[in-house]
Phi, psi and omega in degrees: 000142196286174160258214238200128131265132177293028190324094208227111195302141161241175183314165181237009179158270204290113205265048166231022167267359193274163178302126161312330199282314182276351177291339189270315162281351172270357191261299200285349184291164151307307211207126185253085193309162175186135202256016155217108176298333168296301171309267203307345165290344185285322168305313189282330171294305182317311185232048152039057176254116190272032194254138147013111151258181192191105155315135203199083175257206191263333207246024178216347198310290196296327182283339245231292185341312207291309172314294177288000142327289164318336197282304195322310209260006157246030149086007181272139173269129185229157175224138182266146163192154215236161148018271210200119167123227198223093231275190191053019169248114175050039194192162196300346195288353199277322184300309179279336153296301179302255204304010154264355160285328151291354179247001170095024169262124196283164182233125155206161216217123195271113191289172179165208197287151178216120176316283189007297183254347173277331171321327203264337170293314153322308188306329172095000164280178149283126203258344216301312200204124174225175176194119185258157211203346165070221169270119195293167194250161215259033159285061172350299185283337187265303188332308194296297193339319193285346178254005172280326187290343203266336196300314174261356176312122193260339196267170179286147162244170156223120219206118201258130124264129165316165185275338184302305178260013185314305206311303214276311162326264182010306184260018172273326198298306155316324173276343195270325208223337156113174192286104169243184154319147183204132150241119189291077181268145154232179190013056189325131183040025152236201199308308197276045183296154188212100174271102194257127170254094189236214170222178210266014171232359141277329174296339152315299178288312185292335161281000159308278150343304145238141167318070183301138207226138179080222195242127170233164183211098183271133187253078192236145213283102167320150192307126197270129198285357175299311201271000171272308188281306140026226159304342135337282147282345166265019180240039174220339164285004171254085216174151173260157186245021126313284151353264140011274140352304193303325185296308171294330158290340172310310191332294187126010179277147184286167204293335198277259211293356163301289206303326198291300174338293173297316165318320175301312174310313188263327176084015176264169139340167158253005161274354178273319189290005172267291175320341160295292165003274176327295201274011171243024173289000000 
């Protein structure tokens, strides 16, 4: 009989946040992947769990996948588990799920804590449409890319950074995205937990100053859709409105649903674009 993979989320800090159900399932499994066994024995000590680890990182995810597949399709139950958190959310767990789906092995994943969103519950943003962005990445051309797409995201980020590099994301961010709303957690359900509501050019300045210190997860508010439509029009009146005009007649639309267009576009009437017309023959 084939087994079974487990996902089974642990604390992000506070250990009376973990589940019975996954405290249960980690006594009851064979083998507990986990992707720093040293960190997770500790876990595993606390509420006196004897099962098996086995290392299952980043720098091992594809050979490793494999193995404990084989372990899976020769009938063994294994539960994955990461640092903190949830595993496959940022972290090497997406690789061994894809390839137990591909071996015909079932998955299944024991909810609990996740920064991302508990992050987000804090903050005092819009929760409705989020967008998580993990850690940006330390490639100078795919960073950039990622933040030119960020530039119009309407949606909330979210975004996990180290103390080390807090300073300089931040200001890539500020350079990137113009001055927004920010909400700053670090050390999520532990003592010195912390909810900063600032912005991302005040928030500059206040670590200019102070030293950051612990695991953050930055919350910052999306381009607001007012400031798109916008900036919109206003890159469509620095257009000559001949210019302008032409792009809809190219269309095959008649000189009447041109004129309606370019208005829409512009944000004016459409008896101010006849009156342009008139004085740009």
């Amino acid at each position: 009989m084939v087994g079974k993979l487990y996902l089974c989320a642990t604390p992000i800090g506070n250990l009376e946040d973990i589940t019975f159900r996954v405290v249960r399932t980690l006594k009851e499994v064979d083998v507990i992947a986990a992707e720093d066994t040293r960190n997770s024995i500790k876990l595993l000590n606390h509420f006196e769990i004897k099962t098996p680890l086995t290392s299952y990182h980043e720098f091992n995810k594809y050979d490793k996948a494999k193995v404990l597949v084989a372990r899976m399709l020769n009938g063994e139950n294994i539960a994955l588990i990461t640092d903190a958190g949830t595993p496959g959310i940022s972290d090497p767990g997406e690789e061994l799920v894809r390839q137990c789906y591909e071996a015909g092995i079932e998955v299944t994943s024991l909810p609990g804590a996740v920064a991302c969103v508990t992050a987000l519950t804090l903050s005092g943003l819009s929760t409705r449409r989020f967008a998580f962005e993990a850690f940006l990445p330390t490639d100078k051309k795919e960073k950039s890319a990622i933040l030119e797409e960020l530039k119009t995201e309407t949606r909330t980020l979210i975004i996990y950074e180290a103390p080390h590099r807090l300073k300089k994301t931040i200001s890539e961010l500020l350079s990137a995205l113009g001055n927004r709303r920010l909400t700053v957690v670090k050390e999520l359900t532990k003592l010195h937990e912390n909810v900063f509501l600032t912005t991302l050019e005040d928030a500059l300045a206040y670590y200019g100053e102070n030293e950051p210190r612990g695991e953050f997860v930055l919350v910052i508010e999306g381009k607001k859709m007012e400031d798109i439509k916008k900036e919109k029009e206003e890159s469509f009146k620095e257009m000559d409105i001949n210019e302008h005009m032409k792009i809809y007649l190219d269309k095959g639309m008649d000189k009447k649903e041109a004129m309606k267009a370019v208005a829409l576009d512009r944000g004016i009437p459409k008896r101010e674009v006849y009156k342009m017309l008139l004085t740009h023959r």
